[in-house]
Biopython code that builds the backbone (N, CA, C, O; Angstrom):
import numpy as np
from Bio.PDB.StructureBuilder import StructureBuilder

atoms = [
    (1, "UNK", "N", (-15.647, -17.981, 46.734)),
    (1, "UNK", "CA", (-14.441, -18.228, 45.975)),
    (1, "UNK", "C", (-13.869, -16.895, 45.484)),
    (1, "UNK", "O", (-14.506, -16.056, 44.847)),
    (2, "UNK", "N", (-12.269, -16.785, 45.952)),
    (2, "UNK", "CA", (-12.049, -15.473, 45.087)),
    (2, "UNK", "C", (-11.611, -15.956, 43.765)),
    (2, "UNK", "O", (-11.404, -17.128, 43.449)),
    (3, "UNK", "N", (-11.489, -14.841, 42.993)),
    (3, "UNK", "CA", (-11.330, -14.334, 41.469)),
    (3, "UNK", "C", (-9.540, -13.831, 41.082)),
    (3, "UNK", "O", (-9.212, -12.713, 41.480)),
    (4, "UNK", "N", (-9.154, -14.140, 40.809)),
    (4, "UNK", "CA", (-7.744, -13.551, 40.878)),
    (4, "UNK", "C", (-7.211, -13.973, 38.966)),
    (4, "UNK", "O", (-7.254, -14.991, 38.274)),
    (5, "UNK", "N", (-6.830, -12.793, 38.790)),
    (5, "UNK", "CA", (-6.257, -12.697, 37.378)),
    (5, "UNK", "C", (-4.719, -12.190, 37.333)),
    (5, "UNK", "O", (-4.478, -11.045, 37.717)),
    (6, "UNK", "N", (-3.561, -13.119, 36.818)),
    (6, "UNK", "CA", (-2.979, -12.835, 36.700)),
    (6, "UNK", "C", (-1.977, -11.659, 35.325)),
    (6, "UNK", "O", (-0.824, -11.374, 35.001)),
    (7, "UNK", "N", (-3.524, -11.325, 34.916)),
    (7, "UNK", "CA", (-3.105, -10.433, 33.794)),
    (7, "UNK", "C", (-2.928, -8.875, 34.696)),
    (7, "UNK", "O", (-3.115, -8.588, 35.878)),
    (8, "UNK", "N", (-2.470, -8.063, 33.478)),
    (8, "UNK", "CA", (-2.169, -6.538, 33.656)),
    (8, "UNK", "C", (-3.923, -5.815, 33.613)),
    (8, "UNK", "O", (-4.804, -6.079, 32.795)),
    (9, "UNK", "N", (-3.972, -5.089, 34.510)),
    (9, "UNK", "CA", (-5.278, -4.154, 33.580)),
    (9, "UNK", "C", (-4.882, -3.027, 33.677)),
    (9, "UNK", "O", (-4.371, -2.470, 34.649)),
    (10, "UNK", "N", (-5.215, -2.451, 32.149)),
    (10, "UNK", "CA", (-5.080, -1.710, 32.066)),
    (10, "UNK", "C", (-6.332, -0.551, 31.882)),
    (10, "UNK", "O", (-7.101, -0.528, 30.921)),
    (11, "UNK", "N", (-6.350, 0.463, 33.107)),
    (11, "UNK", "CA", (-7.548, 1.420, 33.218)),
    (11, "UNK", "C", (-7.483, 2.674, 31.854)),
    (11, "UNK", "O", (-6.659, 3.587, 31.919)),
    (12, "UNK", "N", (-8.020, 2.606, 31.199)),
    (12, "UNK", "CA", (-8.570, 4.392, 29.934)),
    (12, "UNK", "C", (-8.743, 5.336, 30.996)),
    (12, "UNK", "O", (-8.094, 6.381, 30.951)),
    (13, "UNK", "N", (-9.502, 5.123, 31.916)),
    (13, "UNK", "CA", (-10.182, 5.799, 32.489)),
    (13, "UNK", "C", (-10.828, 5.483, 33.907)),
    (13, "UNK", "O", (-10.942, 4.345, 34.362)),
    (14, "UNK", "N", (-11.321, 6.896, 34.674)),
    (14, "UNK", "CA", (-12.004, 5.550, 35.964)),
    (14, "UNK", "C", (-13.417, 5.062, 35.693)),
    (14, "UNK", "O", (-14.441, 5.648, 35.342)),
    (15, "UNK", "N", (-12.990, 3.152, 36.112)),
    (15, "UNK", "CA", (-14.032, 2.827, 35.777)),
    (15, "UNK", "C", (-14.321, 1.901, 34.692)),
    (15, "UNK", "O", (-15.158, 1.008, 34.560)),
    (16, "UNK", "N", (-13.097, 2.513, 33.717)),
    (16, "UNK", "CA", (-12.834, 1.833, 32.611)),
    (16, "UNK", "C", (-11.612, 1.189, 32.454)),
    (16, "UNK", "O", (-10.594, 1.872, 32.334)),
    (17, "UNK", "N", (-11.537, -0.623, 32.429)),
    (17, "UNK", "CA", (-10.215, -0.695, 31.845)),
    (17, "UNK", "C", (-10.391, -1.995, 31.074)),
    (17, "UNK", "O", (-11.518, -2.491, 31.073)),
    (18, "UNK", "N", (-9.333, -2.651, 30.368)),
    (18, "UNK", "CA", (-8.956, -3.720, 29.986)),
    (18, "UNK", "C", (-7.643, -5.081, 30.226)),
    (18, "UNK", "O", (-6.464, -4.734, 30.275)),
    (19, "UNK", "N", (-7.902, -6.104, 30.315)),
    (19, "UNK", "CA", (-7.358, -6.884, 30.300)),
    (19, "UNK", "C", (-6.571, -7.355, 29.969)),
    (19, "UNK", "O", (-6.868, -8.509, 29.657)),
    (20, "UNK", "N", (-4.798, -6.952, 29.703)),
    (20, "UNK", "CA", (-4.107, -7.497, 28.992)),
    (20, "UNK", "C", (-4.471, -9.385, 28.297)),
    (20, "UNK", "O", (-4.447, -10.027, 27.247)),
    (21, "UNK", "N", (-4.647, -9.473, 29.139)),
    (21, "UNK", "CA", (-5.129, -11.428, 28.434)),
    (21, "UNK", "C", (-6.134, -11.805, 28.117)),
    (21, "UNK", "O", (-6.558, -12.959, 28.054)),
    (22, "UNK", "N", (-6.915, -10.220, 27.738)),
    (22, "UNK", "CA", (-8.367, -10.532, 26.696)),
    (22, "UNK", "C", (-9.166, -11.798, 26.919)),
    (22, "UNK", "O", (-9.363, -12.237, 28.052)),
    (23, "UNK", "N", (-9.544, -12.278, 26.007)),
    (23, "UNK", "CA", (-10.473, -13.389, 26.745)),
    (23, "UNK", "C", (-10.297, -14.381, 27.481)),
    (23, "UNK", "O", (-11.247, -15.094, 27.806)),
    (24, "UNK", "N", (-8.922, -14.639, 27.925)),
    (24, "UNK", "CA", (-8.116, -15.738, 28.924)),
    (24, "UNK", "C", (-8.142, -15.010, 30.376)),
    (24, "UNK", "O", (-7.759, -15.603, 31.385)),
    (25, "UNK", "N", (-8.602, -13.739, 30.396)),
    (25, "UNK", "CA", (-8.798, -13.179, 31.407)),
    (25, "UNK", "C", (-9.347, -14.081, 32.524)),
    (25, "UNK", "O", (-10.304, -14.674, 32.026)),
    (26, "UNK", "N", (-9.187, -14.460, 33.802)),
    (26, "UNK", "CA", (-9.962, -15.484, 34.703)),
    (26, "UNK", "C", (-11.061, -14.354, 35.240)),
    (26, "UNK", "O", (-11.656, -14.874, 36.184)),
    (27, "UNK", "N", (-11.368, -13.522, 35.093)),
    (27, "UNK", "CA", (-12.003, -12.191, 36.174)),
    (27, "UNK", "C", (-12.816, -12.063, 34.764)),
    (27, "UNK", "O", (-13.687, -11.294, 35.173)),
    (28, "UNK", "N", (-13.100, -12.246, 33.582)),
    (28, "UNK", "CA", (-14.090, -11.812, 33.113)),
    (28, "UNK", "C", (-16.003, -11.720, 33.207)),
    (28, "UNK", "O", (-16.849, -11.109, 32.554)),
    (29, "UNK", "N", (-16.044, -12.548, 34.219)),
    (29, "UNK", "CA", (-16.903, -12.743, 34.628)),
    (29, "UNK", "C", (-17.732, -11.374, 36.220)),
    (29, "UNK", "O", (-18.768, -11.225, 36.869)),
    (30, "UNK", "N", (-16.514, -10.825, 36.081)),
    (30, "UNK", "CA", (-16.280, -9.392, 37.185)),
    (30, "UNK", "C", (-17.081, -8.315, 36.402)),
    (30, "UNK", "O", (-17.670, -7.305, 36.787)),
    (31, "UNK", "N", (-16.912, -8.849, 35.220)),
    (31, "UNK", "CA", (-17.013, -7.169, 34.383)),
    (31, "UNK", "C", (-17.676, -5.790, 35.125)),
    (31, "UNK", "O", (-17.366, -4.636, 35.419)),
    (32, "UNK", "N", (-18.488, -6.472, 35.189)),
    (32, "UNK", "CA", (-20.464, -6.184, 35.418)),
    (32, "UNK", "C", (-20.121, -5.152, 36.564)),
    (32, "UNK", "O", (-20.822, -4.143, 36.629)),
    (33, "UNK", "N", (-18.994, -5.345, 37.563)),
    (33, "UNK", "CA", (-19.289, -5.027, 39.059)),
    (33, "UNK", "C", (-17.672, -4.679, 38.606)),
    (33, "UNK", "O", (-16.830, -5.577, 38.621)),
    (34, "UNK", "N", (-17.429, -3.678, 38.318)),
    (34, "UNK", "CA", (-15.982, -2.797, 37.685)),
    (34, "UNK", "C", (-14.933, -3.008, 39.094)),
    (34, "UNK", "O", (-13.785, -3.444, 39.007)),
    (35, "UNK", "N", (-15.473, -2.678, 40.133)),
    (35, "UNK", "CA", (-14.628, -2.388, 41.565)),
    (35, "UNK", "C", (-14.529, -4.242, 41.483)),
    (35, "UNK", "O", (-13.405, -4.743, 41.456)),
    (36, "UNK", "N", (-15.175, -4.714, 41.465)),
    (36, "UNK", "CA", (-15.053, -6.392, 41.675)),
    (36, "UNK", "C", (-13.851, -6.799, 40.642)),
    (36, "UNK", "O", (-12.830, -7.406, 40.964)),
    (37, "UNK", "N", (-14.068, -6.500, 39.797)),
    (37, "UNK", "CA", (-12.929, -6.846, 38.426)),
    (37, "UNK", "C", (-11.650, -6.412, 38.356)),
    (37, "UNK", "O", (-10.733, -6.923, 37.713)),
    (38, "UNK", "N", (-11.610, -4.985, 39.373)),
    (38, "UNK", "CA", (-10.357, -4.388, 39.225)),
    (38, "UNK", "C", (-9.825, -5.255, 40.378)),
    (38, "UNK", "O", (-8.866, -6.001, 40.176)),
    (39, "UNK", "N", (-10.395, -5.182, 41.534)),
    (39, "UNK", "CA", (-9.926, -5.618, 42.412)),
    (39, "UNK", "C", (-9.067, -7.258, 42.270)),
    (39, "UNK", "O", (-8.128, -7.836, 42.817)),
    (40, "UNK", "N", (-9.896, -7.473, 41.366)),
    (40, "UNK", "CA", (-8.947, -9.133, 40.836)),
    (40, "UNK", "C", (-7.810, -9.203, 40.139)),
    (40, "UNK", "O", (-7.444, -10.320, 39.775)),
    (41, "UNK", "N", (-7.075, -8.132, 39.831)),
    (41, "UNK", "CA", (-5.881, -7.997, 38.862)),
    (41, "UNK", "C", (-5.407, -6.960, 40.172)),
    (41, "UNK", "O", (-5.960, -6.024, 40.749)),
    (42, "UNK", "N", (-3.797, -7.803, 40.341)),
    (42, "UNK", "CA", (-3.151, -7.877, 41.573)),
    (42, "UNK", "C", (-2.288, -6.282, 40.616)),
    (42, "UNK", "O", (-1.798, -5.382, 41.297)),
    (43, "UNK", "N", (-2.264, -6.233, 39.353)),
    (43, "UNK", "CA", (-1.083, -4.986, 38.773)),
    (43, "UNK", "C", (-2.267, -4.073, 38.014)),
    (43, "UNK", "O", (-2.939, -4.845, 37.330)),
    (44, "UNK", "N", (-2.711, -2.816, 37.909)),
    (44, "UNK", "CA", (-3.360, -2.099, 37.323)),
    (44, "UNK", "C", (-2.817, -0.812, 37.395)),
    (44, "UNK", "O", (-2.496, -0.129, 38.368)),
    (45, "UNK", "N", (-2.764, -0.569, 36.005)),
    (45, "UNK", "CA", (-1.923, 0.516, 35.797)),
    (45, "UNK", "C", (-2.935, 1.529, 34.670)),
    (45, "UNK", "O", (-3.849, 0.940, 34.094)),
    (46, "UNK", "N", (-2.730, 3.061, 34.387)),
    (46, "UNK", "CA", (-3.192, 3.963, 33.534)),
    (46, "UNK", "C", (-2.997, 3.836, 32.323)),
    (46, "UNK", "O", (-2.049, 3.226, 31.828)),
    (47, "UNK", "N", (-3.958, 4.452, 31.672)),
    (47, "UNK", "CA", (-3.740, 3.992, 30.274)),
    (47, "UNK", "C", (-2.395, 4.781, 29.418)),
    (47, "UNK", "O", (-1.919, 4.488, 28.321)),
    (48, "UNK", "N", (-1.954, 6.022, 30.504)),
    (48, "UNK", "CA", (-0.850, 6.200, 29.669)),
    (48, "UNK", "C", (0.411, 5.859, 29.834)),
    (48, "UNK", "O", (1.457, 6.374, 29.439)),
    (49, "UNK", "N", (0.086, 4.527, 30.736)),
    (49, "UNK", "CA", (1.271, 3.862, 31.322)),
    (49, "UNK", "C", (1.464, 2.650, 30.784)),
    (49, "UNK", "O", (2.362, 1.835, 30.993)),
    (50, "UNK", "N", (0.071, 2.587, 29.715)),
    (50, "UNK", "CA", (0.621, 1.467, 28.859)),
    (50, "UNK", "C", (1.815, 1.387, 27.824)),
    (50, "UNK", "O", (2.602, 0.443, 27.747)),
    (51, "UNK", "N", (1.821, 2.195, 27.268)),
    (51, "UNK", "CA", (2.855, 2.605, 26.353)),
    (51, "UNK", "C", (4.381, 1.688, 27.020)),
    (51, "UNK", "O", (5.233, 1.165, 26.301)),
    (52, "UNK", "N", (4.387, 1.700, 28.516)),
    (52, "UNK", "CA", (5.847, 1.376, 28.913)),
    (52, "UNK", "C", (4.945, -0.082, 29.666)),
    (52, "UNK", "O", (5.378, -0.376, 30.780)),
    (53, "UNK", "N", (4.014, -0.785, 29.252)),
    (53, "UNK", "CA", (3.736, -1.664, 30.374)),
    (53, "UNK", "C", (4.520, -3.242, 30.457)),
    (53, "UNK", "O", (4.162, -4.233, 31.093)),
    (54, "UNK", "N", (5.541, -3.078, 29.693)),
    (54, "UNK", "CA", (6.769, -4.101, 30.017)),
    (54, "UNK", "C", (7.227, -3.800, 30.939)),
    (54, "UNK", "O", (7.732, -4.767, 31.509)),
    (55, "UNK", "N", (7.354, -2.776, 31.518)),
    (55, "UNK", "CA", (7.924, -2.286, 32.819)),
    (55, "UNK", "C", (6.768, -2.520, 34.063)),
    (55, "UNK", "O", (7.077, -2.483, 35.254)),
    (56, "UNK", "N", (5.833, -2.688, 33.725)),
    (56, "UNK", "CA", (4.727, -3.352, 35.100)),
    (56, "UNK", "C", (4.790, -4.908, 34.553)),
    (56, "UNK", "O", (4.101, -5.511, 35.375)),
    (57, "UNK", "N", (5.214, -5.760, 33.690)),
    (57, "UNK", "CA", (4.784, -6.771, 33.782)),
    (57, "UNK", "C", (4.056, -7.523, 33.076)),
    (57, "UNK", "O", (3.978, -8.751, 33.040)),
    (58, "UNK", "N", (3.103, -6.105, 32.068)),
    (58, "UNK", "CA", (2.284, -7.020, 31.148)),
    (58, "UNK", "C", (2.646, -7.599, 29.896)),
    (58, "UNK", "O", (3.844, -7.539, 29.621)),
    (59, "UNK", "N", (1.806, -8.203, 28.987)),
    (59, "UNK", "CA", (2.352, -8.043, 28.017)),
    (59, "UNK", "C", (2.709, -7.534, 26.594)),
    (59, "UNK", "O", (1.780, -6.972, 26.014)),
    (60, "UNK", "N", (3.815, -7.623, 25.970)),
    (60, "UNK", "CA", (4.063, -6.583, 25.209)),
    (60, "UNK", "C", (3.694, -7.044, 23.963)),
    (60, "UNK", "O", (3.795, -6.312, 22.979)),
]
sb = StructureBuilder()
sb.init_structure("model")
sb.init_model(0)
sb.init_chain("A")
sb.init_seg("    ")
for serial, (resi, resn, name, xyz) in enumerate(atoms, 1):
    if name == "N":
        sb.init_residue(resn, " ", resi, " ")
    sb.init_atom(name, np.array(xyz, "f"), 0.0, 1.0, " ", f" {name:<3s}", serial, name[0])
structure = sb.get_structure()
């Protein structure tokens, strides 16, 4: 079964990111396996691209 999250993630760092839809996240269960988790959030953007991430989609 795939995993697909329609939230934003947003990466700090590589390796590191977060979930715009926090615990509604559907991929939280990815965590563990980072490349598995990212790969489930179709928009992932840098963390200093959060600042504008109404402009990717997430939310504000």
């Amino acid at each position: 079964m795939t995993v697909v999250c329609d939230g934003l993630l947003v990466e700090s760092s590589e390796g590191v990111g977060e979930c715009d839809q926090g615990e509604a996240c559907q991929a939280l269960g990815l965590r563990s396996d980072y490349e598995a988790y990212r790969a489930a959030h179709g928009r992932v953007i840098a963390g200093g691209q959060a600042e504008n991430r109404d402009e990717y989609g997430g939310e504000a």
